[in-house]
One Martini backbone bead per residue (centre of mass of N, CA, C, O) as a GRO file, in nm:
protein
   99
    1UNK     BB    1   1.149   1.339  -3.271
    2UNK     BB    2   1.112   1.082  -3.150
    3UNK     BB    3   1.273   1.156  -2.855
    4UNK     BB    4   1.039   1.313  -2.805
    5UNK     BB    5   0.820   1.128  -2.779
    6UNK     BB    6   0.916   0.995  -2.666
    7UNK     BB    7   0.938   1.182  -2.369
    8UNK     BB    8   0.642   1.208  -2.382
    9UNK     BB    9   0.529   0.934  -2.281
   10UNK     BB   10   0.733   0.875  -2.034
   11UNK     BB   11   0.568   1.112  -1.868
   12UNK     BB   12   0.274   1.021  -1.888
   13UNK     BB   13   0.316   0.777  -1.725
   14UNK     BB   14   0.366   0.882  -1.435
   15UNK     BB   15   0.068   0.898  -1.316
   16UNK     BB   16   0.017   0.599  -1.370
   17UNK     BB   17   0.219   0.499  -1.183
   18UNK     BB   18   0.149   0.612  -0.887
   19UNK     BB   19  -0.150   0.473  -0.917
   20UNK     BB   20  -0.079   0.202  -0.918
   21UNK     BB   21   0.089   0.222  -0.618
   22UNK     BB   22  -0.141   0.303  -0.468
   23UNK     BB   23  -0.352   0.090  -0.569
   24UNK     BB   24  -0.154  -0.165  -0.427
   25UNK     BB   25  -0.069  -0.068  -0.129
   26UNK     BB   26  -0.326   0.011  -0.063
   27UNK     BB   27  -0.505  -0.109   0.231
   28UNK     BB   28  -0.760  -0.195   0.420
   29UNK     BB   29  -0.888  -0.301   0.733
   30UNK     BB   30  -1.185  -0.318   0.607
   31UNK     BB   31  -1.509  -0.322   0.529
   32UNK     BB   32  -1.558  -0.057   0.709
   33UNK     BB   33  -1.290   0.115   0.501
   34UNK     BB   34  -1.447   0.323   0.283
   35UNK     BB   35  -1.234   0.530   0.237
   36UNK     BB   36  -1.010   0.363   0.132
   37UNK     BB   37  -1.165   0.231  -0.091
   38UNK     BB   38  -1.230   0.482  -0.256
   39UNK     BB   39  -0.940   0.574  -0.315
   40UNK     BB   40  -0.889   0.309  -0.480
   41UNK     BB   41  -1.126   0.314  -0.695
   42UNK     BB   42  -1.012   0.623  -0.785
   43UNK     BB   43  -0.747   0.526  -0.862
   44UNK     BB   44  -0.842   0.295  -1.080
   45UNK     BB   45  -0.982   0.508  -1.252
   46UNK     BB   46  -0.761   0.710  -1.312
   47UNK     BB   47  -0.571   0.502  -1.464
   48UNK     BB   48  -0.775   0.415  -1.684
   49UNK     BB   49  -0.773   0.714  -1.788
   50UNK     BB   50  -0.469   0.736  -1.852
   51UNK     BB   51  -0.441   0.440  -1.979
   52UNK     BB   52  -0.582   0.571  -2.242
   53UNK     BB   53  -0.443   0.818  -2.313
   54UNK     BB   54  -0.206   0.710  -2.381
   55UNK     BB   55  -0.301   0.521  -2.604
   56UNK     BB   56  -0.366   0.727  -2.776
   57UNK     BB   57  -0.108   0.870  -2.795
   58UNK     BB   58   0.064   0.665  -2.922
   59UNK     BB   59  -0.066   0.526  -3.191
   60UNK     BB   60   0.025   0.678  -3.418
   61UNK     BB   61   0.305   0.660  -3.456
   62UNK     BB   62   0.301   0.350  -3.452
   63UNK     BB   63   0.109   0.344  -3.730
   64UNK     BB   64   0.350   0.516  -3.862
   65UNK     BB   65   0.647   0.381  -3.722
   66UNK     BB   66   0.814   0.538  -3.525
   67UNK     BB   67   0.713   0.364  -3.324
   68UNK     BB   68   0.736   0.082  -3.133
   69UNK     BB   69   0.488  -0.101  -2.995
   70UNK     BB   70   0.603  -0.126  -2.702
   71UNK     BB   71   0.489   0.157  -2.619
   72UNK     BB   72   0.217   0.035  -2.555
   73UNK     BB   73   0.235  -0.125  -2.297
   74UNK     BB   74   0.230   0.062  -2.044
   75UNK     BB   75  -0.079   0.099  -2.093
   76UNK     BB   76  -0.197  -0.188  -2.079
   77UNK     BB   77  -0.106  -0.249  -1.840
   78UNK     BB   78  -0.252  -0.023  -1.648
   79UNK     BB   79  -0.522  -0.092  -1.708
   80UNK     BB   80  -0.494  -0.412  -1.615
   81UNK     BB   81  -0.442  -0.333  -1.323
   82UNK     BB   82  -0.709  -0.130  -1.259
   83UNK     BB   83  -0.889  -0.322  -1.305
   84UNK     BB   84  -0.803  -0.582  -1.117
   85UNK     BB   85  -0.833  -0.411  -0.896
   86UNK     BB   86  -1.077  -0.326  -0.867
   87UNK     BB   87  -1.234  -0.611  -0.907
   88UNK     BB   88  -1.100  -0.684  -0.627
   89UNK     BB   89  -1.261  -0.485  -0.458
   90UNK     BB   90  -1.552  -0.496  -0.515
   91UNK     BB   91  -1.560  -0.856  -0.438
   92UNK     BB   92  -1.419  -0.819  -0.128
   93UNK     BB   93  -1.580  -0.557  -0.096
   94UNK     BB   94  -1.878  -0.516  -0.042
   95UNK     BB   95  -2.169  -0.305  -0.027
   96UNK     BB   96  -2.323  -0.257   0.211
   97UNK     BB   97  -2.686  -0.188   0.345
   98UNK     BB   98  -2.579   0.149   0.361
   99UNK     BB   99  -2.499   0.176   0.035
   0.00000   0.00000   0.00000
């Protein structure tokens, strides 16, 4: 049972690494390339949402010891991930006079 558990979290997290690989390889080519910034930011909500999702869907096994903390780890990274790229995008690039 554990095993179940244990491989239905490393699939969830799949879409987390996705969007983390998304979010931190596309570069804007400048800040008037609006385009690309909105898919990177949609990209780390996105994130933000599956990384939040799958921890939530950890806690329980873990509190109850089936799993041990360490699962929860790569839900905690892809959050730091999409925050941290989110937040290095909005202050890098500020949204123009127009919007």
């Amino acid at each position: 049972m554990n095993r179940l558990r244990g491989s239905a979290l490393a699939l969830a997290h799949l879409p987390s690494g996705y969007l983390a690989y998304a979010a931190l390889v596309t570069q804007p080519q400048g800040a008037w390339d609006e385009s690309t910034l909105t898919g990177i930011e949609t990209a780390c909500a996105l994130l933000v949402v599956f990384s939040a999702v799958t921890f939530l869907l950890a806690l329980p096994p873990v509190r109850r010891r089936t799993l041990s903390r360490w699962w929860l780890a790569p839900a905690l990274v892809f959050l730091l991930v999409g925050v941290a790229r989110w937040t290095y995008i909005v202050q890098t690039y500020p949204q123009g006079p127009g919007g």
